[in-house]
C-alpha positions as protocol buffer text, in pm:
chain_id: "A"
residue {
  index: 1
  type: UNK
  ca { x: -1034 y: -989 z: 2291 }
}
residue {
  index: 2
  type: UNK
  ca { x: -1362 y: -1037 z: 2361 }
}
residue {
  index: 3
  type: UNK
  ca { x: -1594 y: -1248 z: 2141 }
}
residue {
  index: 4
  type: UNK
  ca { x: -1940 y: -1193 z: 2003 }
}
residue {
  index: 5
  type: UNK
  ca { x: -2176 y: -1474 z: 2087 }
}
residue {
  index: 6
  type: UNK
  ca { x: -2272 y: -1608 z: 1722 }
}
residue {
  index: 7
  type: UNK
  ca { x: -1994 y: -1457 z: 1489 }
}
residue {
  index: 8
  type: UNK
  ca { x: -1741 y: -1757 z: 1358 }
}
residue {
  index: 9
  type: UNK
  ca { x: -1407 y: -1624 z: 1249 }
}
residue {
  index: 10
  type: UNK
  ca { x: -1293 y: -1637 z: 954 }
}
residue {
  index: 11
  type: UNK
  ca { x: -952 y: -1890 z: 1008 }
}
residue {
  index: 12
  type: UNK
  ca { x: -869 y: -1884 z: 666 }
}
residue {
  index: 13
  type: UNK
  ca { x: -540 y: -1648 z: 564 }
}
residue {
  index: 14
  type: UNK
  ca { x: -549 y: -1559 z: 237 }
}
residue {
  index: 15
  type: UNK
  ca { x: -190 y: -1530 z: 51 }
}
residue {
  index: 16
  type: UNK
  ca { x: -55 y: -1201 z: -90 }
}
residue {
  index: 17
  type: UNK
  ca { x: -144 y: -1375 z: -479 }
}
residue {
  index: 18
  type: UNK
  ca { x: -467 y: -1532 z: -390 }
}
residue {
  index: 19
  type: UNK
  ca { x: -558 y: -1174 z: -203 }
}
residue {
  index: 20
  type: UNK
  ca { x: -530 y: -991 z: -461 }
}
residue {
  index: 21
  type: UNK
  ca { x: -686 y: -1208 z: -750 }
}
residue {
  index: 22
  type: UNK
  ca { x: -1020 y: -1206 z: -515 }
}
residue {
  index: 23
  type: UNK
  ca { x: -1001 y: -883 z: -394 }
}
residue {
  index: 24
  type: UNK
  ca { x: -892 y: -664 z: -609 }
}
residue {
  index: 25
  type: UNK
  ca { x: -836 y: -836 z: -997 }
}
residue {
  index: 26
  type: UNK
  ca { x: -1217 y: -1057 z: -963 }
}
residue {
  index: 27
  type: UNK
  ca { x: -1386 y: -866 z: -706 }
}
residue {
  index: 28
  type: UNK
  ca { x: -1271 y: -504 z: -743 }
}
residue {
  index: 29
  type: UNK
  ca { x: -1321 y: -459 z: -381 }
}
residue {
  index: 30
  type: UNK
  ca { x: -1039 y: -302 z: -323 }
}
residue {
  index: 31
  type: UNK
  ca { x: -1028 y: 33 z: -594 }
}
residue {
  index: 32
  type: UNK
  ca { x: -791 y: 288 z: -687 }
}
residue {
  index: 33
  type: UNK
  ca { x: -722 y: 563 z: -432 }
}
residue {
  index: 34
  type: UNK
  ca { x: -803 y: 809 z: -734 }
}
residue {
  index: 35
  type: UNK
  ca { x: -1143 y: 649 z: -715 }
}
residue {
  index: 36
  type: UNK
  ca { x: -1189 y: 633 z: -338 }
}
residue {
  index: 37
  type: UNK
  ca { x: -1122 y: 998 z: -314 }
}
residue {
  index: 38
  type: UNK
  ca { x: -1094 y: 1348 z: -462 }
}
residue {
  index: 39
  type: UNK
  ca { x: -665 y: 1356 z: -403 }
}
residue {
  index: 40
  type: UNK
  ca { x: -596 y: 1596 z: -627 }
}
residue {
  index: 41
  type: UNK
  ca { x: -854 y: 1883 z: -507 }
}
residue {
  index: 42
  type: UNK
  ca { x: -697 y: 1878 z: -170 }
}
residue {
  index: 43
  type: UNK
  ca { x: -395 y: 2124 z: -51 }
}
residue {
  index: 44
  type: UNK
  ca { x: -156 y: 1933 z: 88 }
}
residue {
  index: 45
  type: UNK
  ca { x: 88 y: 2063 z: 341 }
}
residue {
  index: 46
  type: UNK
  ca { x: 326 y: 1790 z: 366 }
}
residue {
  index: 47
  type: UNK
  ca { x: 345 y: 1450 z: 94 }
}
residue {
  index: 48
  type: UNK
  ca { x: 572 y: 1247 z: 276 }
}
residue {
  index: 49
  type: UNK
  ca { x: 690 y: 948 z: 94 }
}
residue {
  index: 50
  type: UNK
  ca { x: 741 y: 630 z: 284 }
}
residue {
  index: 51
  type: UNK
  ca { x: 919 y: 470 z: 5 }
}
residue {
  index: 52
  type: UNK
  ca { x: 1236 y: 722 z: 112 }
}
residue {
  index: 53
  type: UNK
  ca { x: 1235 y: 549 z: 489 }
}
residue {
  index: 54
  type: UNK
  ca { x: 1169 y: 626 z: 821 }
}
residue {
  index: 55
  type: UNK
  ca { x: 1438 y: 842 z: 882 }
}
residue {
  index: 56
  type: UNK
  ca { x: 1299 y: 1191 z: 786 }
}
residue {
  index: 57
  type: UNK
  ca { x: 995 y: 1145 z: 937 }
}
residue {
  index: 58
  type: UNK
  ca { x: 1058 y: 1293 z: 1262 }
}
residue {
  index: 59
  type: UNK
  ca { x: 1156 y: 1621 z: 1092 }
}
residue {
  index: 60
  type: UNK
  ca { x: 795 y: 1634 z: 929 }
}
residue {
  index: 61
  type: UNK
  ca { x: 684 y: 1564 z: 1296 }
}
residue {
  index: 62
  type: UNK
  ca { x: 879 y: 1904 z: 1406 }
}
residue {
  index: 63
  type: UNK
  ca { x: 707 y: 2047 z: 1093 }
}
residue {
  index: 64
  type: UNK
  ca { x: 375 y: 1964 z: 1205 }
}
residue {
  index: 65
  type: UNK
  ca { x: 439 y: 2005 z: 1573 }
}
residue {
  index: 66
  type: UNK
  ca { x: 507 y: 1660 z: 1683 }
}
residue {
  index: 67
  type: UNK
  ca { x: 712 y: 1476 z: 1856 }
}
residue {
  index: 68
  type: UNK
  ca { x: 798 y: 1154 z: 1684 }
}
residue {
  index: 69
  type: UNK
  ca { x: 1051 y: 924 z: 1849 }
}
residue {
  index: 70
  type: UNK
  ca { x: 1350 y: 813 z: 1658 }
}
residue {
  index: 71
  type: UNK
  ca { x: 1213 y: 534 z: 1453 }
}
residue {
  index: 72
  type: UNK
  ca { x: 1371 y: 156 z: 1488 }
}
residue {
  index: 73
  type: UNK
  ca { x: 1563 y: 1 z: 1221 }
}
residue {
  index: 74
  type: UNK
  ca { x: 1352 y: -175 z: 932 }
}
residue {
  index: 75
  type: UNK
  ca { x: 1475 y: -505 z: 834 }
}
residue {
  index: 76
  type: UNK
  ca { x: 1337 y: -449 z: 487 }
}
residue {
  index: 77
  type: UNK
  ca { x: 1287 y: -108 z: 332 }
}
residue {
  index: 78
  type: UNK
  ca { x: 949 y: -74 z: 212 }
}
residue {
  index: 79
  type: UNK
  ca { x: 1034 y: -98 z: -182 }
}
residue {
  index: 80
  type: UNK
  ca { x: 1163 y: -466 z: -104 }
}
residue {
  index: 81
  type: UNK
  ca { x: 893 y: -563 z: 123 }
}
residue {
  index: 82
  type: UNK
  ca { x: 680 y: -461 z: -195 }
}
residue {
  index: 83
  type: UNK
  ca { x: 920 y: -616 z: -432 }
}
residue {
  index: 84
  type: UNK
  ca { x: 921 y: -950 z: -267 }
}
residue {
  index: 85
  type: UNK
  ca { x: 524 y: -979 z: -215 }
}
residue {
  index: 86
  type: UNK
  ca { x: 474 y: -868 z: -597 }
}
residue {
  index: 87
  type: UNK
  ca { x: 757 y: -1125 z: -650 }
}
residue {
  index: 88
  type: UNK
  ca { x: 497 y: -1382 z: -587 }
}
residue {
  index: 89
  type: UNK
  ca { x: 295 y: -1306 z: -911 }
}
residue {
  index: 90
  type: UNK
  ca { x: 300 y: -1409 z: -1206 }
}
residue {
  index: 91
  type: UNK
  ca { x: 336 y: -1160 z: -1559 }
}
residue {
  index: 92
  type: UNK
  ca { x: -85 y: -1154 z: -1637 }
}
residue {
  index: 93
  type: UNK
  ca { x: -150 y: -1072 z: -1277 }
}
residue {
  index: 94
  type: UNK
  ca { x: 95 y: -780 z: -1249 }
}
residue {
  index: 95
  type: UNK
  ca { x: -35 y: -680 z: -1597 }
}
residue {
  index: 96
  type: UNK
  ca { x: -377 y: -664 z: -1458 }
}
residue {
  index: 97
  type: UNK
  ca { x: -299 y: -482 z: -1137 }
}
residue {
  index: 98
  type: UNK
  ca { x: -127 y: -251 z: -1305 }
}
residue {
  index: 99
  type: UNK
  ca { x: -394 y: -192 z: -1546 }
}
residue {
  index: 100
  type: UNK
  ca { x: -638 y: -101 z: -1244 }
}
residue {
  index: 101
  type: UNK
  ca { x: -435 y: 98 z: -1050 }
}
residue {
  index: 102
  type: UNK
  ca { x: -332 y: 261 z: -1383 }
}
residue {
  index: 103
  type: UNK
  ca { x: -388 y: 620 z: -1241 }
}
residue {
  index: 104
  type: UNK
  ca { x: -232 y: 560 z: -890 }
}
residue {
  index: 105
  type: UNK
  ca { x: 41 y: 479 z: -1115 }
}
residue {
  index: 106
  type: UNK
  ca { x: 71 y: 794 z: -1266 }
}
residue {
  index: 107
  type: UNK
  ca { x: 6 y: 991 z: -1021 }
}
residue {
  index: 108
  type: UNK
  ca { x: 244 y: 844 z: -730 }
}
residue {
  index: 109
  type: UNK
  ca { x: 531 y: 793 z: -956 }
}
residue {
  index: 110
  type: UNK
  ca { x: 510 y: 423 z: -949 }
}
residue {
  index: 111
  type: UNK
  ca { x: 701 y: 234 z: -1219 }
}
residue {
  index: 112
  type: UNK
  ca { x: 554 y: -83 z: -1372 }
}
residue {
  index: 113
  type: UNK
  ca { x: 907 y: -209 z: -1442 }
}
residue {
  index: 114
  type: UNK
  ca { x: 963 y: -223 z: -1089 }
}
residue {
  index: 115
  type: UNK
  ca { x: 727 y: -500 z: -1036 }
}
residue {
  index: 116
  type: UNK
  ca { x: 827 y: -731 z: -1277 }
}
């Protein structure tokens, strides 16, 4: 990579917890995606959902007219990937996020209970 003369990187990494207590629970920067954009006004041709695997997802390819490659094996599925970072939190923090993102909730099927 090539660096710009001047600009310091920022070294520190944040941890899934204190992420999202500065980002998103103190500094709302990041917002629901009901907020970022109009979701529901668009047609859709395909929802895929991610939480279901990789497997399928070369048959929306075909629908669309791709060509995906056979994904690789996951380690993790993505529900405990999620399950182990929200793990990390404690029962006010979930409460909070969950409280935010209340929409998202509702509208992607998410479960609070799932969190805890």
């Amino acid at each position: 990579k090539k660096r710009i003369p001047g600009k310091k990187r920022n070294k520190k990494k944040y941890k899934f917890q204190e992420y999202l207590e500065k980002s998103v629970i103190a500094n709302k920067t990041v917002i629901p995606i009901t907020q970022e954009c109009d979701v529901c006004n668009i047609n859709y041709d395909i929802v895929y959902d991610l939480d279901k695997g990789l497997e399928d997802l070369s048959q929306v390819g075909r629908t669309v007219g791709l060509d995906l490659d056979k994904p690789r094996s996951i380690k993790k599925t993505p529900k405990q990937r999620r399950r182990s970072f929200y793990s990390q939190l404690s029962m006010d923090q979930l409460e909070k996020i969950a409280d935010i993102f209340k929409t998202d909730f509702v509208l992607f099927g998410y479960k609070f209970e799932f969190y805890k």
